[in-house]
N, C-alpha and C positions, 0 to 999 in steps of 0.2 A: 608573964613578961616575955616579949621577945625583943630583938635590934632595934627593928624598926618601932614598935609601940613605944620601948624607950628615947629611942630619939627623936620622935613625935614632942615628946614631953620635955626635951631640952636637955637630958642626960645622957651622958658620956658614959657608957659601957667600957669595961676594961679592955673586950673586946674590940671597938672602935679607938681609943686609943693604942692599942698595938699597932693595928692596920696603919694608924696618920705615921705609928712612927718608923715601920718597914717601908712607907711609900713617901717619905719624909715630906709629909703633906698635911697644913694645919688641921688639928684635929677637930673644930667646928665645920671646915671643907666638908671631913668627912661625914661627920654625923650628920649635918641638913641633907647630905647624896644617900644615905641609910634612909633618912626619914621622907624620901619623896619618891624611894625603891629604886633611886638610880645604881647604887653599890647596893651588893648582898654580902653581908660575911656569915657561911653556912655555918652552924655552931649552935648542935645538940648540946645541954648541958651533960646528959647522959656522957655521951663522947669525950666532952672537951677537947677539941684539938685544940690546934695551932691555930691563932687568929688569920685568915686571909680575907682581904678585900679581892669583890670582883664586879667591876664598874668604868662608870665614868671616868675614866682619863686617869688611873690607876695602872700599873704594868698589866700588859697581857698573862694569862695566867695560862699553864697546862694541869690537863687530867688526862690521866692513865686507866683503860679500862681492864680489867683482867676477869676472871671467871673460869668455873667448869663449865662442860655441856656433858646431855648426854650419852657422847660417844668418847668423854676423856674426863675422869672423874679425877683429882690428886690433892687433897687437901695441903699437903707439903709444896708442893708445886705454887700453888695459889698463894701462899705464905711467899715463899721465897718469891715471886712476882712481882709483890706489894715491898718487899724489902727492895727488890730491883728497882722500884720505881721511885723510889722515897731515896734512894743513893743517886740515882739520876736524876734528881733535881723537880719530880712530878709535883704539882703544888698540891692535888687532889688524885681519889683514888675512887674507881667507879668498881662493884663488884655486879658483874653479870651472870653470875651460875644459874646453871638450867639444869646441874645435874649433881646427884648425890644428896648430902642431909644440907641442901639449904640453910638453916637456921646454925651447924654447927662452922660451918663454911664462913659464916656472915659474922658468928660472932669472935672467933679465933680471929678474922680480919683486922676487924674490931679493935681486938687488943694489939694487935700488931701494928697498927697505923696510927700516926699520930698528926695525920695531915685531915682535911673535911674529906668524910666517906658517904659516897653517894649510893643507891639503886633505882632498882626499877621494878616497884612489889607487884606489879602486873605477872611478872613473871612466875613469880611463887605460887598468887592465887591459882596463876591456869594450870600451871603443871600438878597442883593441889586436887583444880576442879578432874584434872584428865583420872587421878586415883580416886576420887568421890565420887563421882557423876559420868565419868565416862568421857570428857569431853569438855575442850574449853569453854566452846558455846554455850555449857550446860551451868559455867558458872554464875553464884548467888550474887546482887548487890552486895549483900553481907559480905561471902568471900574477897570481896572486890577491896571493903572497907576495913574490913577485920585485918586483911596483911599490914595494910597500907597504914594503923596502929600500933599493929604487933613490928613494924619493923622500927617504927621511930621508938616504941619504947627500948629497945636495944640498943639503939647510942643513934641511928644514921641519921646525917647532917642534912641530906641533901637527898630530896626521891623524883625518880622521872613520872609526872602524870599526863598523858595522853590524851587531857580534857578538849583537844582540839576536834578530834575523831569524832565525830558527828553524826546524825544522819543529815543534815546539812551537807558536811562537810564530804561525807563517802558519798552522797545523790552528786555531788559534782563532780566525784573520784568516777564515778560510773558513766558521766557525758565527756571524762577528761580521754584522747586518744595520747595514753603514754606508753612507751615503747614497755617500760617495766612498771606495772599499777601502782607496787607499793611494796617498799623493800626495810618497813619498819617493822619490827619483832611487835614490841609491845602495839602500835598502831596496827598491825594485821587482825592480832585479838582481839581490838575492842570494835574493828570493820568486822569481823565476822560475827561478833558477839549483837553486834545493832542490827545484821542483813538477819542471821538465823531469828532472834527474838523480835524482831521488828520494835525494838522500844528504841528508846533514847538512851544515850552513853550514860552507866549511874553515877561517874565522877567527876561529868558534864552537868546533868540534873540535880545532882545533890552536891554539888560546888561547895554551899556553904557549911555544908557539914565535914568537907576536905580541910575547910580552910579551917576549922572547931577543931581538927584531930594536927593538925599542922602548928595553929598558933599554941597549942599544951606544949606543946616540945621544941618550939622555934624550929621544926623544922623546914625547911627552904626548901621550896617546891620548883621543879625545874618541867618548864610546860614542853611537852616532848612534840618533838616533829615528824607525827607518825605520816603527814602526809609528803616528806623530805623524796627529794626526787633522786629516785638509783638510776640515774641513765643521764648524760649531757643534753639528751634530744629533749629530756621532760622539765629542765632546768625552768624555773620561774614560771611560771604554771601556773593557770586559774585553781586548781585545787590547794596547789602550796598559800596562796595568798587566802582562800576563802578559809584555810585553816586558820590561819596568819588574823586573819583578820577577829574572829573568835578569842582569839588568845590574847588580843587587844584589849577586848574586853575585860574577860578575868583576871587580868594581870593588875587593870583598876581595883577589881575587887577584891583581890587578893590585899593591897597597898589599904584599901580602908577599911579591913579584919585585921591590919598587922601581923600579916603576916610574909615574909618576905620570899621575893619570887623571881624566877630569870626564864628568857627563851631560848630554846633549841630551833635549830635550824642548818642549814638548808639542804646538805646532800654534794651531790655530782652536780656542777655547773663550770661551762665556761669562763676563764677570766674574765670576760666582758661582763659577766653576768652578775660579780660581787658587790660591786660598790652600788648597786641600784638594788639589789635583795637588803640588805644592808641598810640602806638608807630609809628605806621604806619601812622597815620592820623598827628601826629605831623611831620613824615618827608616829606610828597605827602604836605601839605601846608606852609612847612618853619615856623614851633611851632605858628599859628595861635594858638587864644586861643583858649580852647574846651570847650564847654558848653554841659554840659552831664544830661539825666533825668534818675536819677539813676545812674548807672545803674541797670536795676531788673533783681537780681542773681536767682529767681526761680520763676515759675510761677502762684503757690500753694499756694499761703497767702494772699486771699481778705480780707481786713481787717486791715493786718497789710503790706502792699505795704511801708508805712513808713520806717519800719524796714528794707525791702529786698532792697529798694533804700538807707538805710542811710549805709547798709554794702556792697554794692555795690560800692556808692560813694566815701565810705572812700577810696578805695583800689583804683576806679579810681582817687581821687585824689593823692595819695601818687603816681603811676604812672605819674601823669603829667595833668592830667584833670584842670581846670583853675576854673569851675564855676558849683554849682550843681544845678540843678532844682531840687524841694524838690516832694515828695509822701504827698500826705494824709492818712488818711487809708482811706476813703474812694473813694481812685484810683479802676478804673474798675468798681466799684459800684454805686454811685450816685454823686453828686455835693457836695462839700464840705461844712459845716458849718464852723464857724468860730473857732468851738474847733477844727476844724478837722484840720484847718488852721495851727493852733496852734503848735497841734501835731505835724507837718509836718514840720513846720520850727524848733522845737526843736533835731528833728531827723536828717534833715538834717546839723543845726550848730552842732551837734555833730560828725557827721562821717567828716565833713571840719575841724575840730580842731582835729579829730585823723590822719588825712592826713597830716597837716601842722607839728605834734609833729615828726612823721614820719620822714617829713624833715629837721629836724629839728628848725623849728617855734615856736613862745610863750612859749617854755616848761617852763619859768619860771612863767609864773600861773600857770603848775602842781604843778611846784616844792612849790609856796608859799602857795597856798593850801594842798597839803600833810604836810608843817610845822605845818600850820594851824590845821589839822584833827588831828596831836602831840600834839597841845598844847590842842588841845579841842577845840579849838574858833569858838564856832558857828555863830558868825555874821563875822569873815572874810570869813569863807567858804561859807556862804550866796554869800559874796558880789562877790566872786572870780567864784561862780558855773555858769555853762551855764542860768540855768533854775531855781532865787531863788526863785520866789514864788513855784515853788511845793516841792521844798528843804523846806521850811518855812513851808507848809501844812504839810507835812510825822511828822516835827518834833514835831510840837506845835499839832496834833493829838493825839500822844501817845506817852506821856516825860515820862521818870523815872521814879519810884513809890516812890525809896528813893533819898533822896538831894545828885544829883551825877553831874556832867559833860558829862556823856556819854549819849548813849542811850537808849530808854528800847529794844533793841533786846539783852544788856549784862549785865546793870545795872549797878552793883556791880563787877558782875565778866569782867569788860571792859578787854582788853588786854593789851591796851594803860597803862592803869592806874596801872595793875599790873606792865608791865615791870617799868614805871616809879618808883615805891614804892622798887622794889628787884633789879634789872640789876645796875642801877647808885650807889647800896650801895657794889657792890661789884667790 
């Protein structure tokens, strides 16, 4: 049994009714968008989270990445991470570790998170194959498929597979002149793995036996964007689309295995560049959902990558984008701390709530917080704001000098307060 086989059949999963009733959206809506792969709601039974929709004209949704690597191992760190991001409102939680005991990393997660938990077992197998064989390139099909089992049996909702990476796809990566080739983790793997072995991708060739190890555990396969462009100059790109266009494919045959599926995409691109990446990738897979990182509108602000992903995503979500994968600032730079965490999910729930107001979503929290900000009330706009505890710091830092309602950037001379005193008397 998975969502989608189920709502194939006409039945309402307890699951799918959560989802209609957090998106206050009839609950047949949702199931016919489950049973034609428009919405995925990721949901290992192992796991069981929290039911999320992520789809068709559904709120935009955030995920938070976190992980070791091998130059910063802290198992406590990564916990408290996942607690950061589930207190800052993350709807999903991605774990990327590359470094230390994997499996015990994945499953203390595990227990800690009660939102849909994603990976990306490409990474396990090769840093596996690097202690067994010497060498990513050296890894087995087997190893490939073995993790890619062994991880869903462990609860995870949701895994990255890379089935786009081709020899197809990397023969046009090799005619494509892009400033930086290819800036995906798990897509470098399986480009090196296809040049050194000269075969065919085995999660590409043996598809249907992914989607056998997928529909056991409803896990929700997230078709990764290994050919995503790291550089503005390479944005929308013959190799991004000839990946794109591959993914098209399986994402049908994913939907008539039942088993439910979303796309990644696109990288570093100009604004100009969103609404047509976007549009396109929704018609080549029939509005699969899109799961977008960023996207990063320039390439010039180490640092602040939060910001260039949270003004990115707002725009891809108002076009159509389904789910954002959030920046830190410190994207491109180091591993994130847990403030960085922080940052990153508040930057990303903001540019998803300026996307959803767009389509028009929730505007009535604008609206009752703008009342709010009328009357003065500063613990409804607390309660109403993205982000109250730093709402709470800025204000209780530097209040009023004299007994006012407003705050000290006007004091006395508030706007509010005058119009209120002169406008209504006349």
């Amino acid at each position: 049994m998975t969502q989608i086989s189920e709502a194939k059949k006409g039945k309402i999963t307890e699951q799918i009714k959560n989802v209609a009733k957090n998106e206050n959206i009839d609950v047949e809506i949702i199931r016919r968008r489950v049973a034609s792969g428009k919405i995925v709601i990721p949901f290992n039974p192992i796991h069981s989270p929290n039911s999320l929709g992520i789809g068709k004209r559904l709120r935009v949704k955030v995920n938070a990445n976190i992980g070791t690597s091998m130059e910063h191992c802290n198992i406590n760190e990564e916990i408290e991470k996942a607690k950061v991001s589930m207190e800052s409102g993350a709807h999903a939680i991605m774990d990327l570790s590359t470094g230390g005991d994997l499996d015990k990393i994945r499953t203390s997660l595990l227990k800690t998170v009660n939102v849909p938990f994603g990976t990306v077992p490409i990474y396990q197998a090769g840093i596996e194959a690097i202690e067994k064989h010497g060498a990513i390139v050296d890894m087995t099909e087997d190893d490939m498929f073995n993790i890619f089992e062994h991880q869903a049996k462990q609860g995870v909702d949701f895994a990255v597979v890379h089935v786009g990476v081709t020899k197809v796809s990397v023969e046009r990566l090799r005619k494509q002149k892009r400033l930086i080739p290819m800036v995906s983790r798990g897509g470098s793997f399986h480009m090196a793995w296809i040049l050194h072995n000269e075969q065919e991708n085995p999660l590409y060739k043996n598809f249907d036996y992914l989607l056998e190890i997928a529909s056991k555990y409803d896990l929700t396969l997230s078709l990764g964007d290994g050919m995503r462009s790291g550089a503005i100059y390479d944005s929308n790109d013959r190799a991004k689309f000839q990946e794109l266009l591959i993914v098209g494919e399986l994402i049908e045959r994913a939907r008539e295995k039942g088993v439910q599926a979303m796309v990644e995409g696109p990288g570093h691109m100009p604004l100009n560049d969103i609404q047509s990446n976007i549009q396109v990738m929704k018609t080549v897979t029939n509005e699969a959902p899109y799961f977008v990182l960023g996207p990063l509108v320039t390439d010039i602000a180490p640092g602040y990558d939060h910001f260039v992903g949270g003004i990115g995503g707002a725009i891809a979500g108002f076009a159509g984008a389904d789910f954002l994968c959030y920046l830190t600032p410190a994207e491109h730079l180091s591993l994130p701390d847990k403030d960085d965490v922080r940052e990153g999910v508040i930057a990303a729930r903001i540019a998803a709530h300026a996307a959803d107001l767009a389509r028009g979503i929730d505007r009535d929290i604008d609206i009752n917080f703008s009342k709010a900000r009328e009357d003065l009330n500063w613990e409804k706009m607390f309660d109403l704001c993205i982000d109250p505890k730093k709402a709470r710091e800025y204000r209780e830092k530097r209040l009023p000098l004299e007994d006012t309602n407003a705050c000290s950037m006007c004091g006395k001379l508030c706007a509010i307060e005058m119009v209120k005193k002169h406008l209504k008397k006349g």
